[in-house]
PQR file of N, CA, C, O and H, with PARSE charges and radii, in Angstrom:
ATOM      1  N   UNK A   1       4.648   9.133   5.308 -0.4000 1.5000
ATOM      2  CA  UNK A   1       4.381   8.168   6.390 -0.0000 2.0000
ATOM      3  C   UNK A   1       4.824   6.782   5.968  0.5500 1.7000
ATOM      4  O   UNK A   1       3.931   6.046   5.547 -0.5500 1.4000
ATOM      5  N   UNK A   2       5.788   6.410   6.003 -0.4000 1.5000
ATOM      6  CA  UNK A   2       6.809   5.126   5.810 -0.0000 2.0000
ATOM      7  C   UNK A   2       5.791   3.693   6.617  0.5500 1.7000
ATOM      8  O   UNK A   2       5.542   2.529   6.306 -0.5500 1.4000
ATOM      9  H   UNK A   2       6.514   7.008   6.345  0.4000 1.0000
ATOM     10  N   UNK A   3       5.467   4.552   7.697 -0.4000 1.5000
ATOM     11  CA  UNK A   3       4.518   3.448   8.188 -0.0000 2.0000
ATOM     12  C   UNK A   3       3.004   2.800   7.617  0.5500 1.7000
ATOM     13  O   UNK A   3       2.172   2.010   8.064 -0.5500 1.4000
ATOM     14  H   UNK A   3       5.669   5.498   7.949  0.4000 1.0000
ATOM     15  N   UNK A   4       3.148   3.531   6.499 -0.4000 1.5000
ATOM     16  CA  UNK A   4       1.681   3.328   5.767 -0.0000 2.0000
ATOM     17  C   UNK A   4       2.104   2.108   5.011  0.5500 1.7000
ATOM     18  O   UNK A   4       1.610   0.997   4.817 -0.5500 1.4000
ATOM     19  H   UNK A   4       3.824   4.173   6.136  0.4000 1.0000
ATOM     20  N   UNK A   5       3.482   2.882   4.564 -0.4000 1.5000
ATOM     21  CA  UNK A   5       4.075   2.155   2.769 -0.0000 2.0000
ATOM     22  C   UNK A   5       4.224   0.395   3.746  0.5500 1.7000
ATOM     23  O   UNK A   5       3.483  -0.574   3.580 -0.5500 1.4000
ATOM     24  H   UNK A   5       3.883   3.784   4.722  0.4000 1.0000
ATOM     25  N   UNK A   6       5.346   0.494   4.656 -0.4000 1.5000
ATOM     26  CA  UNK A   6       6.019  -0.837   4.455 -0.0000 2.0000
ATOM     27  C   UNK A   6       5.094  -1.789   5.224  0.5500 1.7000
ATOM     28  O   UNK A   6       5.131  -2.950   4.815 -0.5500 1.4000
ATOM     29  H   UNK A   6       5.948   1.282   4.790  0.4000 1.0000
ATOM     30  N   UNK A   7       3.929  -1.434   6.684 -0.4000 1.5000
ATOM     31  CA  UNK A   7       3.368  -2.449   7.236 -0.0000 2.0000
ATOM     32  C   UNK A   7       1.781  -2.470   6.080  0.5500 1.7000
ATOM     33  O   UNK A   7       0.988  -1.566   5.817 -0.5500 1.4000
ATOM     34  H   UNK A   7       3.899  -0.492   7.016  0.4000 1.0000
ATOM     35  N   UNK A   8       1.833  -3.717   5.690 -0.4000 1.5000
ATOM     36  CA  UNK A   8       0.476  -3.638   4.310 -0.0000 2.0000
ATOM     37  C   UNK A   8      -0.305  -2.822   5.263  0.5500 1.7000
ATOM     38  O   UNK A   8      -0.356  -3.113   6.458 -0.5500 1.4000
ATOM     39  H   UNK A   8       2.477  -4.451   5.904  0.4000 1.0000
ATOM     40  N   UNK A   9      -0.901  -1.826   4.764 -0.4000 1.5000
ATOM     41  CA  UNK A   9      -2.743  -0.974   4.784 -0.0000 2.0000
ATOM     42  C   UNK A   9      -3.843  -2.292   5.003  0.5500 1.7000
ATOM     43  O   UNK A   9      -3.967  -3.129   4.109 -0.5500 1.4000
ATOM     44  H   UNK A   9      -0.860  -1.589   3.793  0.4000 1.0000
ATOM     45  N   UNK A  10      -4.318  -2.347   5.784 -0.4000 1.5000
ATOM     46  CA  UNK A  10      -5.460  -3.031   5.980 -0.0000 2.0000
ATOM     47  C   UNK A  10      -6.479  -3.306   4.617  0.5500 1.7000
ATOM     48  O   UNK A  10      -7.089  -4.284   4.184 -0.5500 1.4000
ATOM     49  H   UNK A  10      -4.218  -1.667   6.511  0.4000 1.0000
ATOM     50  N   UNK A  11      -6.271  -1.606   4.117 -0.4000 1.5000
ATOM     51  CA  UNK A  11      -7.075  -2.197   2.539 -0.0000 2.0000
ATOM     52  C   UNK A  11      -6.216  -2.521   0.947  0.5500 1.7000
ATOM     53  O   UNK A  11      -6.656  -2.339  -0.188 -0.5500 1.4000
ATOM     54  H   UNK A  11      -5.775  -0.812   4.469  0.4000 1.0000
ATOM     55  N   UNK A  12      -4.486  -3.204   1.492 -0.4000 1.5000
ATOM     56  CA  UNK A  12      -4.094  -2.876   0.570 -0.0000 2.0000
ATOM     57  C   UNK A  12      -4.521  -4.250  -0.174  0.5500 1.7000
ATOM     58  O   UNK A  12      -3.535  -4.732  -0.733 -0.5500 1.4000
ATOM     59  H   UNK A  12      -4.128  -3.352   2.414  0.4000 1.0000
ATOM     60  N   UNK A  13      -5.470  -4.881  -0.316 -0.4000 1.5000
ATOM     61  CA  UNK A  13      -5.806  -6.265  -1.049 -0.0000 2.0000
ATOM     62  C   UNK A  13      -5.007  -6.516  -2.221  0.5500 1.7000
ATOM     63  O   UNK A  13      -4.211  -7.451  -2.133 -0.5500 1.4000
ATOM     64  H   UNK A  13      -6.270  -4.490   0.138  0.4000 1.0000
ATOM     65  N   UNK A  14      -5.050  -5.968  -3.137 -0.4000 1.5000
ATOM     66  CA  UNK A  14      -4.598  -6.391  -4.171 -0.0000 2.0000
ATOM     67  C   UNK A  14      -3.051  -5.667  -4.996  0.5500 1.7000
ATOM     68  O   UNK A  14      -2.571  -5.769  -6.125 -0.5500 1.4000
ATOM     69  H   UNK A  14      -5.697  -5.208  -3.209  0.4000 1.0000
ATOM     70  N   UNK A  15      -2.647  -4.910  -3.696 -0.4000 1.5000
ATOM     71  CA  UNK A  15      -1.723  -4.051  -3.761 -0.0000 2.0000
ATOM     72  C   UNK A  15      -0.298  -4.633  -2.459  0.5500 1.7000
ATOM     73  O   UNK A  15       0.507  -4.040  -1.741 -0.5500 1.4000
ATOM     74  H   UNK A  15      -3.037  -4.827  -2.779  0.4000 1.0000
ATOM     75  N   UNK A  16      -0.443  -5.245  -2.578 -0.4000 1.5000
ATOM     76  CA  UNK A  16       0.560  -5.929  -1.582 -0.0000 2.0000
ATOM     77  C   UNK A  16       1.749  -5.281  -0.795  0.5500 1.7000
ATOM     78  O   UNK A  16       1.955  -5.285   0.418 -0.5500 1.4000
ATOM     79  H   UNK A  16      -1.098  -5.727  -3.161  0.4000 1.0000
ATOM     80  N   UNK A  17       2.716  -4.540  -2.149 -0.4000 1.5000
ATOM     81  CA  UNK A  17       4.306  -4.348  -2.092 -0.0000 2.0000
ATOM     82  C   UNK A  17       3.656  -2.672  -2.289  0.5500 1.7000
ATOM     83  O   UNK A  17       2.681  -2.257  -2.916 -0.5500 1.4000
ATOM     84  H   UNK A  17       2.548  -4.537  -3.135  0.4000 1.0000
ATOM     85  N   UNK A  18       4.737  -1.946  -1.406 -0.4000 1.5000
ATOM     86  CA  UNK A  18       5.045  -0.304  -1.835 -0.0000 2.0000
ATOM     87  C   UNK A  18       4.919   0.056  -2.838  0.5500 1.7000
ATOM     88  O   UNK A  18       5.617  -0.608  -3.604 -0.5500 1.4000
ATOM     89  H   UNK A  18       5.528  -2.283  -0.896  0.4000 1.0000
ATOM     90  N   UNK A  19       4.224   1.009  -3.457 -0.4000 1.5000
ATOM     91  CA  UNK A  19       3.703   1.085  -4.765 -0.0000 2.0000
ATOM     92  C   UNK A  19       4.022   2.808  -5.034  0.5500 1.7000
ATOM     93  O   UNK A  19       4.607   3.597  -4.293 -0.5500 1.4000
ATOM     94  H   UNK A  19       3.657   1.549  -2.835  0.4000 1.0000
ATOM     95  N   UNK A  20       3.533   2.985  -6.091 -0.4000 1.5000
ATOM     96  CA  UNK A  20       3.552   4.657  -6.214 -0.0000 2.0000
ATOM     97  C   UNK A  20       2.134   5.325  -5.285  0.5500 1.7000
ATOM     98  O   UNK A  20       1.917   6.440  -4.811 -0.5500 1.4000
ATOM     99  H   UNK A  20       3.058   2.344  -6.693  0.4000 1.0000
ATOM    100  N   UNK A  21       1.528   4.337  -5.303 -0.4000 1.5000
ATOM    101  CA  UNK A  21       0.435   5.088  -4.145 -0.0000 2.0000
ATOM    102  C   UNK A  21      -0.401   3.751  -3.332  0.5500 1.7000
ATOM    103  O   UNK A  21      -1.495   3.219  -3.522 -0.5500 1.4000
ATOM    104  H   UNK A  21       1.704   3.431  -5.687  0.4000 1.0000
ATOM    105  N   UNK A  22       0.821   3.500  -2.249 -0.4000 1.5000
ATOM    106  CA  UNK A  22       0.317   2.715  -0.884 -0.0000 2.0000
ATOM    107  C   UNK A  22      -1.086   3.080  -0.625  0.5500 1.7000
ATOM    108  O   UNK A  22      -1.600   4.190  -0.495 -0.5500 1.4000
ATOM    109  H   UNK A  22       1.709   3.932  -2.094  0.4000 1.0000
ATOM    110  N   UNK A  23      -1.713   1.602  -0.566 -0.4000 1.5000
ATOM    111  CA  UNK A  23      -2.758   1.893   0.277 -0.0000 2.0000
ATOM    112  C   UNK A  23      -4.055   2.220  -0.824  0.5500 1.7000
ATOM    113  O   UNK A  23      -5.213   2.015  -0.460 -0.5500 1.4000
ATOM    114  H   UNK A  23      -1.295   0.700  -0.671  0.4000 1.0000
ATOM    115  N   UNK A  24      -3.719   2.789  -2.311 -0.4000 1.5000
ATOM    116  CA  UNK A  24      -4.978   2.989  -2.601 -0.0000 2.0000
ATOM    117  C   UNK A  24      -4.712   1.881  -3.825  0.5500 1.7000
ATOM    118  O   UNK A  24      -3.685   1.203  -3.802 -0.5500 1.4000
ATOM    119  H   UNK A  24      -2.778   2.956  -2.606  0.4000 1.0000
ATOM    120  N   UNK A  25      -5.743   1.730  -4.944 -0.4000 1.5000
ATOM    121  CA  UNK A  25      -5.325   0.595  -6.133 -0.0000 2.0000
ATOM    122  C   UNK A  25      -4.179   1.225  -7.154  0.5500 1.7000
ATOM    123  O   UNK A  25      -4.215   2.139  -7.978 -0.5500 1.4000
ATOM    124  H   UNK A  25      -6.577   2.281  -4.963  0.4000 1.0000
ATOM    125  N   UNK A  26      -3.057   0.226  -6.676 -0.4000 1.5000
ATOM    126  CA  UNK A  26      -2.292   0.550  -8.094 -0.0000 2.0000
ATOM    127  C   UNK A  26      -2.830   0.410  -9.354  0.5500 1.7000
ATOM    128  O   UNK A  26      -3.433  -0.622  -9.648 -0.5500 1.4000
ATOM    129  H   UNK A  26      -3.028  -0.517  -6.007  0.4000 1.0000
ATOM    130  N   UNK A  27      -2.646   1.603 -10.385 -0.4000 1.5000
ATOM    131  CA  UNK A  27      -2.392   1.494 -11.749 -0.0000 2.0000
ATOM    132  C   UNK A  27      -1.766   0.243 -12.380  0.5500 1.7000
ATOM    133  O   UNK A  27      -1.563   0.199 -13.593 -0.5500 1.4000
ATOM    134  H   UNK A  27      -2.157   2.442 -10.146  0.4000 1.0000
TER
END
C-alpha cells in the first residue's frame, strides 16, 4: 500500500520519510 508509505501515517511522529516499516517506529 504505497499510500501508507508516501502520504505520512497519522502516527508516523517520529518516523517522517518511508522507512523499512511505514507507519510503525523505525529501528
Amino acid at each position: 500500500a504505497r499510500r501508507d508509505l508516501y502520504p505520512r501515517p497519522p502516527h508516523a511522529g517520529h518516523n517522517p520519510v518511508p522507512g523499512p516499516a511505514p507507519g510503525r517506529r523505525a529501528l
